[in-house]
Backbone and ligand atoms as CSV (ligand in chain L), in Angstrom:
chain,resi,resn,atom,element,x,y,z
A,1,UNK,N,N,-0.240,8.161,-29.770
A,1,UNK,CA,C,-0.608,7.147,-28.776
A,1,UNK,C,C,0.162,5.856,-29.011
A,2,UNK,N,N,0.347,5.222,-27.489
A,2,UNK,CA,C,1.256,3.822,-28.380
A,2,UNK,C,C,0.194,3.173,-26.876
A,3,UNK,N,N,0.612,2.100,-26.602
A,3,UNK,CA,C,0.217,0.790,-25.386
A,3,UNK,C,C,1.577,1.272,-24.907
A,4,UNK,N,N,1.299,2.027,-23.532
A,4,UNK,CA,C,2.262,2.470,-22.580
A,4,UNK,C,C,2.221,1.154,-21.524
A,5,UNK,N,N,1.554,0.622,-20.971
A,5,UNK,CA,C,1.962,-0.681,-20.680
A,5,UNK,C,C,0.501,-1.583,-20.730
A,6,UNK,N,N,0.720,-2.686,-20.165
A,6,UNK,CA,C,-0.085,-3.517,-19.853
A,6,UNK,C,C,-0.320,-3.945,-18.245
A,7,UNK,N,N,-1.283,-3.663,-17.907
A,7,UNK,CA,C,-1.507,-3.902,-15.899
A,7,UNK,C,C,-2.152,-5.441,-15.638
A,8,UNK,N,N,-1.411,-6.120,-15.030
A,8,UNK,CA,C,-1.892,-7.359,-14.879
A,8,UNK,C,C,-1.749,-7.779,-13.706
A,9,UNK,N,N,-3.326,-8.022,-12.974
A,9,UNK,CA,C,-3.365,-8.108,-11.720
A,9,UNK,C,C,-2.767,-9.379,-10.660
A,10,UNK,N,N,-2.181,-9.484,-9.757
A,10,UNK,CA,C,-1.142,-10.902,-9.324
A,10,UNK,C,C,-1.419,-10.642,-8.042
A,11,UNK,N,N,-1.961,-12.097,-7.560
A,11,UNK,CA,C,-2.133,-12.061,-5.887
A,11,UNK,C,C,-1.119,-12.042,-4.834
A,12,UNK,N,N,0.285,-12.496,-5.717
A,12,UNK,CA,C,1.192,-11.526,-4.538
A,12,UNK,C,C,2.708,-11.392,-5.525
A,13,UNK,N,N,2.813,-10.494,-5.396
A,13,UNK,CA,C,4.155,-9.731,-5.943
A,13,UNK,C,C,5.124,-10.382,-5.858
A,14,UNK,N,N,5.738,-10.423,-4.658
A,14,UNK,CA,C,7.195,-10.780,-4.718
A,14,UNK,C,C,7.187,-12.015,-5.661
A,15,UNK,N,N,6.756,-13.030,-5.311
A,15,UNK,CA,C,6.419,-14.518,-6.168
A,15,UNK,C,C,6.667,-13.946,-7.789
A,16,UNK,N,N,5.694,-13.397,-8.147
A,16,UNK,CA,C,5.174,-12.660,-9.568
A,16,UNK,C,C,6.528,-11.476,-9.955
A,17,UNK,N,N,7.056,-11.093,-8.979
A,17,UNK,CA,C,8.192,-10.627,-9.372
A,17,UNK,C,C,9.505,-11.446,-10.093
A,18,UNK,N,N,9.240,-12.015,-9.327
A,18,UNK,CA,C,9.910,-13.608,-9.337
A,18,UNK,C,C,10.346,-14.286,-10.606
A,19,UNK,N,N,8.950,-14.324,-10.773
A,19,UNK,CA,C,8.435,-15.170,-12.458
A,19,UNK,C,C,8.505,-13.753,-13.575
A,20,UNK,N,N,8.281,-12.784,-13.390
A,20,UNK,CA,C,8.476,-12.011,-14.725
A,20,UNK,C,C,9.548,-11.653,-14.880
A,21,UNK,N,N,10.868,-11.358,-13.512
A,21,UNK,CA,C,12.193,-11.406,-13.709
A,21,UNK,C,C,13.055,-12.155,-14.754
A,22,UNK,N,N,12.628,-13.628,-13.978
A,22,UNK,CA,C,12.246,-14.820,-15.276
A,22,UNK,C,C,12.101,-14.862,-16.267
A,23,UNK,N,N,11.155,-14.818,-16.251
A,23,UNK,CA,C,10.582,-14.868,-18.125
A,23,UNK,C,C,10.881,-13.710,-18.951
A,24,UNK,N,N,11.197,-12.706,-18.334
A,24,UNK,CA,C,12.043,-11.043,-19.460
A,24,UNK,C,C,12.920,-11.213,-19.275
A,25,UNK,N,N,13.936,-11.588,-17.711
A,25,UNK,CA,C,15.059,-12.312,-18.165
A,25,UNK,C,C,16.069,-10.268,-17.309
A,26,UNK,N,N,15.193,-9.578,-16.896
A,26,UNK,CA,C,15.836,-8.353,-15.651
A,26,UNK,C,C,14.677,-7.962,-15.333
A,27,UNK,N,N,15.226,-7.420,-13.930
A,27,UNK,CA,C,14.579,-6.977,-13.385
A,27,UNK,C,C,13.679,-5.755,-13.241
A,28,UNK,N,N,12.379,-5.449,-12.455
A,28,UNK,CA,C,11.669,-4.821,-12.476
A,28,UNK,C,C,12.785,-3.363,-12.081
A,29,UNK,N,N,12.232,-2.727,-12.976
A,29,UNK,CA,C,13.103,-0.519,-12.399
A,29,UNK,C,C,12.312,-0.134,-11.527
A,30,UNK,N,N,11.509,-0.511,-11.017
A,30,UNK,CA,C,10.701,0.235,-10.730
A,30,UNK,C,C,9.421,-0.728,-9.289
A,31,UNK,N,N,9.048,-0.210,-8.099
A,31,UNK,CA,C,8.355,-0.763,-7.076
A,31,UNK,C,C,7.910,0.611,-6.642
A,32,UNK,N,N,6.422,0.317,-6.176
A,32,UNK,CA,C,5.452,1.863,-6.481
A,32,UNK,C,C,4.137,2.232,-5.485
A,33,UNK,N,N,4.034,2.006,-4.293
A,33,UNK,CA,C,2.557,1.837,-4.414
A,33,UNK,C,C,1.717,3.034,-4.231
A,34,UNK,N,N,0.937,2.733,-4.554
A,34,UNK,CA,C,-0.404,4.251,-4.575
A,34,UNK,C,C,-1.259,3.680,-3.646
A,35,UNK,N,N,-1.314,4.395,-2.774
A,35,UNK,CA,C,-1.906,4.245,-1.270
A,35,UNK,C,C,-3.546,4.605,-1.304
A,36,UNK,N,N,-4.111,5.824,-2.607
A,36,UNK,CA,C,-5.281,6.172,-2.751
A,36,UNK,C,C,-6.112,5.112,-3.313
A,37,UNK,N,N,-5.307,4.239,-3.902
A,37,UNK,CA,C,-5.715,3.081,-4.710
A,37,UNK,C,C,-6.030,1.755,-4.154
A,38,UNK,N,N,-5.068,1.610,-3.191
A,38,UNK,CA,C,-4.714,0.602,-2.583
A,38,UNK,C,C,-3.670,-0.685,-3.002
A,39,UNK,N,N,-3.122,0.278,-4.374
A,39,UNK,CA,C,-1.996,-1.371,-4.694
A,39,UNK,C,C,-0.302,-0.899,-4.668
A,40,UNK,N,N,0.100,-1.692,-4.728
A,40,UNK,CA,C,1.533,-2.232,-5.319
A,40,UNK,C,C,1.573,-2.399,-6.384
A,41,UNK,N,N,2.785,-1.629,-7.179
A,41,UNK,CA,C,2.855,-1.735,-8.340
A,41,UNK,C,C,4.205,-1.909,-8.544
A,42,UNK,N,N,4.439,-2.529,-9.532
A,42,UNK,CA,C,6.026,-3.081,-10.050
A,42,UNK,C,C,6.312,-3.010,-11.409
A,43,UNK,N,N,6.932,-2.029,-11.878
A,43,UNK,CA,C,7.510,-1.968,-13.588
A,43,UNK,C,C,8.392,-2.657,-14.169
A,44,UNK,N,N,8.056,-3.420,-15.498
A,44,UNK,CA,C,9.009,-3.881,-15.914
A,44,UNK,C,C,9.547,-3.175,-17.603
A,45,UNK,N,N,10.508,-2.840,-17.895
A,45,UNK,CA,C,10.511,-2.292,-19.612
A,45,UNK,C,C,10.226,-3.608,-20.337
A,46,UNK,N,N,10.081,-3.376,-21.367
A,46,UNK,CA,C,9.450,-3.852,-22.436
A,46,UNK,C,C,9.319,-3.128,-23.781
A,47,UNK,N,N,10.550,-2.845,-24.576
A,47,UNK,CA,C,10.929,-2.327,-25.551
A,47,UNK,C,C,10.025,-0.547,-25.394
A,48,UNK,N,N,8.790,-0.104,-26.189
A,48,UNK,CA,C,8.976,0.896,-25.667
A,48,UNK,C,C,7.538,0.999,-24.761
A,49,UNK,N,N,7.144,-0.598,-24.116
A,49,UNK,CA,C,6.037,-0.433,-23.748
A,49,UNK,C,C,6.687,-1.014,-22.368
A,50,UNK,N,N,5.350,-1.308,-21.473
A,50,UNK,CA,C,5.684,-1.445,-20.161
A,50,UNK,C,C,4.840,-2.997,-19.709
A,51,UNK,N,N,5.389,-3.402,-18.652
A,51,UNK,CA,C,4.766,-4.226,-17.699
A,51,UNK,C,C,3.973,-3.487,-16.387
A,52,UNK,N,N,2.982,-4.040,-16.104
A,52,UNK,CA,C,3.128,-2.927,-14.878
A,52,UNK,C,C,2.008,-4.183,-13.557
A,53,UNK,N,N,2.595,-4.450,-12.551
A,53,UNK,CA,C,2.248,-5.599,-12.105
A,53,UNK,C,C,1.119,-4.926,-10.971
A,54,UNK,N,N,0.361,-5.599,-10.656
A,54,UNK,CA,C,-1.012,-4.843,-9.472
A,54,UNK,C,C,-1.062,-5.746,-8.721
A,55,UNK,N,N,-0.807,-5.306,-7.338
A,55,UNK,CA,C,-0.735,-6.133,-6.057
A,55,UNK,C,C,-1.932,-5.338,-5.181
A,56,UNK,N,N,-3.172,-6.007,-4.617
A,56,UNK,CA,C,-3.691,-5.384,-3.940
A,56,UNK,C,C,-3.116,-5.006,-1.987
A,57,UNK,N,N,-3.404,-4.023,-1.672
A,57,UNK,CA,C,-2.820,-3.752,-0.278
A,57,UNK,C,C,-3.956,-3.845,1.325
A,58,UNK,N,N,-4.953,-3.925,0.335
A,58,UNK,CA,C,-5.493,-4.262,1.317
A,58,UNK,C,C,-7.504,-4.987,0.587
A,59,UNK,N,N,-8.023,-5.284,0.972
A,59,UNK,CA,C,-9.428,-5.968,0.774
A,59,UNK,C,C,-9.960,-5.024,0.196
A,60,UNK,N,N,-10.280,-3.330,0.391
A,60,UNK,CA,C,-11.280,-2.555,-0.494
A,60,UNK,C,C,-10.388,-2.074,-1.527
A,61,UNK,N,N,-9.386,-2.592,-2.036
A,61,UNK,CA,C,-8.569,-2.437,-3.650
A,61,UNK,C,C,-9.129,-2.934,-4.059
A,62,UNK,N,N,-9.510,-2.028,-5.375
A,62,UNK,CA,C,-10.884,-2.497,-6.519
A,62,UNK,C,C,-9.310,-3.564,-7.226
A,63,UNK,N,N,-8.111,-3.890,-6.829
A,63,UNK,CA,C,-7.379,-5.089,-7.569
A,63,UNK,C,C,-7.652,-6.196,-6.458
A,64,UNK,N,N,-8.194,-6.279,-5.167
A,64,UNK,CA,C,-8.769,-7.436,-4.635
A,64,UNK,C,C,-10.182,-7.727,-4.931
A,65,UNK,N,N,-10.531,-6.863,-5.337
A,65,UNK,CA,C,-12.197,-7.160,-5.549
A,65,UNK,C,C,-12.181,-8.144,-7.291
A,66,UNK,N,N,-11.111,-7.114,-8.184
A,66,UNK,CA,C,-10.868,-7.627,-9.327
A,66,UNK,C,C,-10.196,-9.058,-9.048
A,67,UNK,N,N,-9.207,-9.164,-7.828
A,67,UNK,CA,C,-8.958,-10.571,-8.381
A,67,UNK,C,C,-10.027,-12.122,-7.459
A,68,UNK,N,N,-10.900,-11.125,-6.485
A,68,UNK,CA,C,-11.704,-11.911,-6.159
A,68,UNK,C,C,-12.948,-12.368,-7.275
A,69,UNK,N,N,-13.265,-11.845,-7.867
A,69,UNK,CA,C,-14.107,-12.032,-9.154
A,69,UNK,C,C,-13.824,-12.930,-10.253
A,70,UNK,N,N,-12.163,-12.500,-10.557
A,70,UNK,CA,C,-11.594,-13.078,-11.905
A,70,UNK,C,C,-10.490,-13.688,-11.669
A,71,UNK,N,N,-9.561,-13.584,-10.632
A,71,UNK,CA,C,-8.421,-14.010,-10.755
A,71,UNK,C,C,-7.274,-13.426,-11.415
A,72,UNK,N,N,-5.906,-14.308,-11.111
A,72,UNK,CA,C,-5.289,-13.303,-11.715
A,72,UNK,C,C,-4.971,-13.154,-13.398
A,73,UNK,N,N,-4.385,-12.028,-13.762
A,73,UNK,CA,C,-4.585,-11.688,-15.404
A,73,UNK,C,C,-4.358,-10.413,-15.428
A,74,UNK,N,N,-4.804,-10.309,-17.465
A,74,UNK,CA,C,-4.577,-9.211,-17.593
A,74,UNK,C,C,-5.850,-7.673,-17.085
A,75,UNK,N,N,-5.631,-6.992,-16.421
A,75,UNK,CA,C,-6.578,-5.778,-15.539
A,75,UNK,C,C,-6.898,-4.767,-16.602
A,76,UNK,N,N,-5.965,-4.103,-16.941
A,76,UNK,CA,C,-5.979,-3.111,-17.844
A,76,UNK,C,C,-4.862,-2.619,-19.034
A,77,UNK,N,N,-5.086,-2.109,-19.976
A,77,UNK,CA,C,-4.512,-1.542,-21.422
A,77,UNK,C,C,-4.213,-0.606,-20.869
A,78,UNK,N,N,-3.095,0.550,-20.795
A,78,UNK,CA,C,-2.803,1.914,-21.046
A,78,UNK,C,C,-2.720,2.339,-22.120
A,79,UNK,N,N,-2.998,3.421,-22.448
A,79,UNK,CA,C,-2.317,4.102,-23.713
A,79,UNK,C,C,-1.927,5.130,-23.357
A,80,UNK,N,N,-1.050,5.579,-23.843
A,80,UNK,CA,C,0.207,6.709,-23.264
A,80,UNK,C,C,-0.661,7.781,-24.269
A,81,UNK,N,N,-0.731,8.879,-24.186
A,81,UNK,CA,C,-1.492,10.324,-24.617
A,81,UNK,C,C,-0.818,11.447,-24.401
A,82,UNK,N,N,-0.705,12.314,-25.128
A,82,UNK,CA,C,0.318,14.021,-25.006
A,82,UNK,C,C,-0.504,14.491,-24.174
A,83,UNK,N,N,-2.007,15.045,-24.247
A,83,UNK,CA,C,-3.119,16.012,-23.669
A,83,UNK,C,C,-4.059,15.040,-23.145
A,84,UNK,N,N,-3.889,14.966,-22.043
A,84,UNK,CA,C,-5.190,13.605,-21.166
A,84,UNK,C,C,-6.210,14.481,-21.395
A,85,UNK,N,N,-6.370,15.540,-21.097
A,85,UNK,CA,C,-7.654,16.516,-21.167
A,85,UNK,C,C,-8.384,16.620,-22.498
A,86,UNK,N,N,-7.743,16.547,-23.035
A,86,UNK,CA,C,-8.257,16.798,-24.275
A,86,UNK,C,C,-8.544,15.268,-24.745
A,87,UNK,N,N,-7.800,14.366,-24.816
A,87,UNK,CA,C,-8.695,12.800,-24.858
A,87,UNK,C,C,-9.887,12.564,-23.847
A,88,UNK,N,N,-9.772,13.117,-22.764
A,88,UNK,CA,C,-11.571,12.607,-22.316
A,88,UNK,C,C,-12.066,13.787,-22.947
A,89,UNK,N,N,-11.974,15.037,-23.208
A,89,UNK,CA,C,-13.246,15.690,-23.993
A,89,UNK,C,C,-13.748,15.100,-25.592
A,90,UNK,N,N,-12.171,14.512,-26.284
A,90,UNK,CA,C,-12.734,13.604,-27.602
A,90,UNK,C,C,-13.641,12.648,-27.342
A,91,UNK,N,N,-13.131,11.666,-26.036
A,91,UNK,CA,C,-14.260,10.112,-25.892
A,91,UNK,C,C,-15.437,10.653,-25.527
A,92,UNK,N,N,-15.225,11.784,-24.520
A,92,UNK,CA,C,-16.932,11.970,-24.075
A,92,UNK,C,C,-17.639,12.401,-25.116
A,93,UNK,N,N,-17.094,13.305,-26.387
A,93,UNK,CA,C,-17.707,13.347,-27.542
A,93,UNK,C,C,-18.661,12.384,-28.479
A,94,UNK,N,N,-17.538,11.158,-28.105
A,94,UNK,CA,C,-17.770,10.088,-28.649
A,94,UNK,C,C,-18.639,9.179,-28.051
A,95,UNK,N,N,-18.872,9.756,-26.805
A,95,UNK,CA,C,-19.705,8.823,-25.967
A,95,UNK,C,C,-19.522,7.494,-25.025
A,96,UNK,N,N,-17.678,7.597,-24.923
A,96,UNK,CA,C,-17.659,6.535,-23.927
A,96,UNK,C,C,-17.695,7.143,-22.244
A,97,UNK,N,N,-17.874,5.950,-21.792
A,97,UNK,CA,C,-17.788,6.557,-19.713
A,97,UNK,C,C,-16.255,6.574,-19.647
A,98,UNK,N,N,-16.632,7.023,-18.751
A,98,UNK,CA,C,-15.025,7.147,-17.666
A,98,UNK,C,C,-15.645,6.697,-16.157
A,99,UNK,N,N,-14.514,6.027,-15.617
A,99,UNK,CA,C,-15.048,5.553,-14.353
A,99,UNK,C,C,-14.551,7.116,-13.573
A,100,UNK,N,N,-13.987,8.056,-13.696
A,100,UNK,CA,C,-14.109,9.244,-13.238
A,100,UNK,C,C,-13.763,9.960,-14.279
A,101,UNK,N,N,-13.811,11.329,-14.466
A,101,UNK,CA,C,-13.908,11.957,-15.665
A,101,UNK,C,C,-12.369,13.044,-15.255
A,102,UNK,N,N,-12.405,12.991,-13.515
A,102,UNK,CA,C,-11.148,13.408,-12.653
A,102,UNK,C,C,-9.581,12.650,-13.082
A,103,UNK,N,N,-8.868,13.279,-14.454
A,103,UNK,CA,C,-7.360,12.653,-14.178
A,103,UNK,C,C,-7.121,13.126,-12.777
A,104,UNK,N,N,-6.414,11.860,-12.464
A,104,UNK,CA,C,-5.383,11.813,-10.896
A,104,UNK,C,C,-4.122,11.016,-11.204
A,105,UNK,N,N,-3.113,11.336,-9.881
A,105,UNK,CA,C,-1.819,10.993,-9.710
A,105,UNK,C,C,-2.059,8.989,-9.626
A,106,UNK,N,N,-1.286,8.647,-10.749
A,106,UNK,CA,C,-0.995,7.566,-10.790
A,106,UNK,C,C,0.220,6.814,-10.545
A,107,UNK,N,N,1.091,5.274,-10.619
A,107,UNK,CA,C,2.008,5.214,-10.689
A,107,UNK,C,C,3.012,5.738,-11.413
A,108,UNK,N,N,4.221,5.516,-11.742
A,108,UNK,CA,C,5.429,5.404,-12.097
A,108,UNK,C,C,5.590,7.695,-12.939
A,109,UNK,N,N,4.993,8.417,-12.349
A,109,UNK,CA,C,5.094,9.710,-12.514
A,109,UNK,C,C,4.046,9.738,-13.721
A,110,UNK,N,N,3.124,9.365,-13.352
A,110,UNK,CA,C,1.756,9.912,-14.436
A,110,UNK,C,C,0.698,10.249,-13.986
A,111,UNK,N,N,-0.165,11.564,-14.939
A,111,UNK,CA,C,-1.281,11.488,-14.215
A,111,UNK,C,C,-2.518,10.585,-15.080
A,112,UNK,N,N,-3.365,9.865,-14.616
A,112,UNK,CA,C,-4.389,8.965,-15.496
A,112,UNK,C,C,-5.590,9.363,-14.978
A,113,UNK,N,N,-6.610,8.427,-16.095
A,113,UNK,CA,C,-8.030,8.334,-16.062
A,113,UNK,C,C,-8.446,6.906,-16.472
A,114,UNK,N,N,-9.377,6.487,-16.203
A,114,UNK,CA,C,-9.558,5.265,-16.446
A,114,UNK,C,C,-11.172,5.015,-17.371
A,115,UNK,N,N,-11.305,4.490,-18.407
A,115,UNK,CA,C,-13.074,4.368,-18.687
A,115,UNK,C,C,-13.677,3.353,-18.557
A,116,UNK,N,N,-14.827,3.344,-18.455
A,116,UNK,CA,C,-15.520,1.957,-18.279
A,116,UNK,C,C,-15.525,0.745,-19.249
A,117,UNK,N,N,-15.334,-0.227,-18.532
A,117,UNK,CA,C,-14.777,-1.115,-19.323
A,117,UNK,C,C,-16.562,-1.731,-19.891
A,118,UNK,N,N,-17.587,-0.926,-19.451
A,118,UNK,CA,C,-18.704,-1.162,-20.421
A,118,UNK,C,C,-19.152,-0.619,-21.576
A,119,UNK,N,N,-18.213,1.023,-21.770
A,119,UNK,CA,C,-18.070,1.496,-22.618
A,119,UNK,C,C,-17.208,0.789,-23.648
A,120,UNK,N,N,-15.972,-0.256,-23.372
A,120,UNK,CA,C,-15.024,-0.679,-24.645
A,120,UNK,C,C,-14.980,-2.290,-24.275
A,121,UNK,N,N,-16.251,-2.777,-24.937
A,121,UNK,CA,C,-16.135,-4.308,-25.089
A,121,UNK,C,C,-15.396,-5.187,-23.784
A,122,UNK,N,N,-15.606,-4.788,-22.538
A,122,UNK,CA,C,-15.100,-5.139,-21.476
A,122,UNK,C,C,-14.104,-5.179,-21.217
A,123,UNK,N,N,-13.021,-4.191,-21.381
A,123,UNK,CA,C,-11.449,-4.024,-21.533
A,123,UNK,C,C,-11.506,-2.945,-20.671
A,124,UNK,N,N,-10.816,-2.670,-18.950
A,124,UNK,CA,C,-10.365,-1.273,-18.531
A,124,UNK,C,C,-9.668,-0.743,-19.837
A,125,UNK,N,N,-9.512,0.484,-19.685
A,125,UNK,CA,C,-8.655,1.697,-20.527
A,125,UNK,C,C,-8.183,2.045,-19.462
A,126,UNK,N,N,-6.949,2.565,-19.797
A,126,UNK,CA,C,-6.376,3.595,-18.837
A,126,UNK,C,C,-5.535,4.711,-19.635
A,127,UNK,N,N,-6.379,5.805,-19.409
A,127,UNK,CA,C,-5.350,7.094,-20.364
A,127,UNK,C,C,-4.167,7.371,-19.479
A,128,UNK,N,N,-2.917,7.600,-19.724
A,128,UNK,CA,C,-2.074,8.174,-18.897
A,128,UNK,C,C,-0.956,9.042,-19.586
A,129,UNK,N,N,-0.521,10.092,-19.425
A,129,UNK,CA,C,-0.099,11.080,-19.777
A,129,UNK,C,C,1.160,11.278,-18.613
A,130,UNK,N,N,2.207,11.683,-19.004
A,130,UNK,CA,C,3.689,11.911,-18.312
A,130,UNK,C,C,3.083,13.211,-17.806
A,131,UNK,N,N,3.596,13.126,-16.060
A,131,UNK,CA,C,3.571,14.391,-15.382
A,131,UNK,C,C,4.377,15.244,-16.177
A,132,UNK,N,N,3.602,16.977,-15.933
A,132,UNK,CA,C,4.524,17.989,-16.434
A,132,UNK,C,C,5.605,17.861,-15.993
L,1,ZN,ZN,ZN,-1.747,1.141,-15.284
């Protein structure tokens, strides 16, 4: 396992593209959106971890609801995993939630799961595992 990226939610992209171009100093590889989700997503590298920017697309994106609540910041941790399946049967062992227990198709060619961020000291998780 390593921190496959970091998701940090931004009320509008291009701007936020803008500024992390900036401040890493190149540009994002990568513009993404997941339509089941409702966001925009934008990758940036980061040695062997990631940026990964969350634009909501429309009002019922749990990233507009998130940034109507909190604003913008950091959303969620990934951790990159060999066997997603087999990490939610360890946590559920262990007893944390999953906000679905269903891995699904995520950005940048992964499939993920996400757990409750009441299960881990108020931090989303996000497992994500490289498509076969
Ligand atoms: Zn993510």
């Amino acid at each position: 396992m390593k921190i496959e990226h970091l998701g940090i939610a931004v009320n509008t992209l291009s701007a936020s593209d803008d500024l992390f171009s900036r401040l890493l100093g190149k540009k994002n590889y990568k513009q993404e959106s997941v339509e089941r989700e409702g966001v925009t997503t934008s990758f940036y590298e980061l040695g062997e971890s990631k940026i990964e920017l969350l634009e909501a697309r429309n009002p019922e994106s749990p990233i507009a609801k998130y940034l109507d609540k909190k604003g913008e910041g950091i959303h969620h941790i990934a951790f990159g995993v060999e066997d997603i399946d087999s990490e939610i049967k360890r946590l559920k062992k262990e007893g944390f939630q999953f906000i679905s227990e269903e891995p699904k198709e995520g950005a940048d060619n992964k499939i993920v799961v996400f757990l409750h961020p009441k299960s881990t000291n108020g931090v989303l998780i996000e497992l994500c595992q490289e498509k076969p």
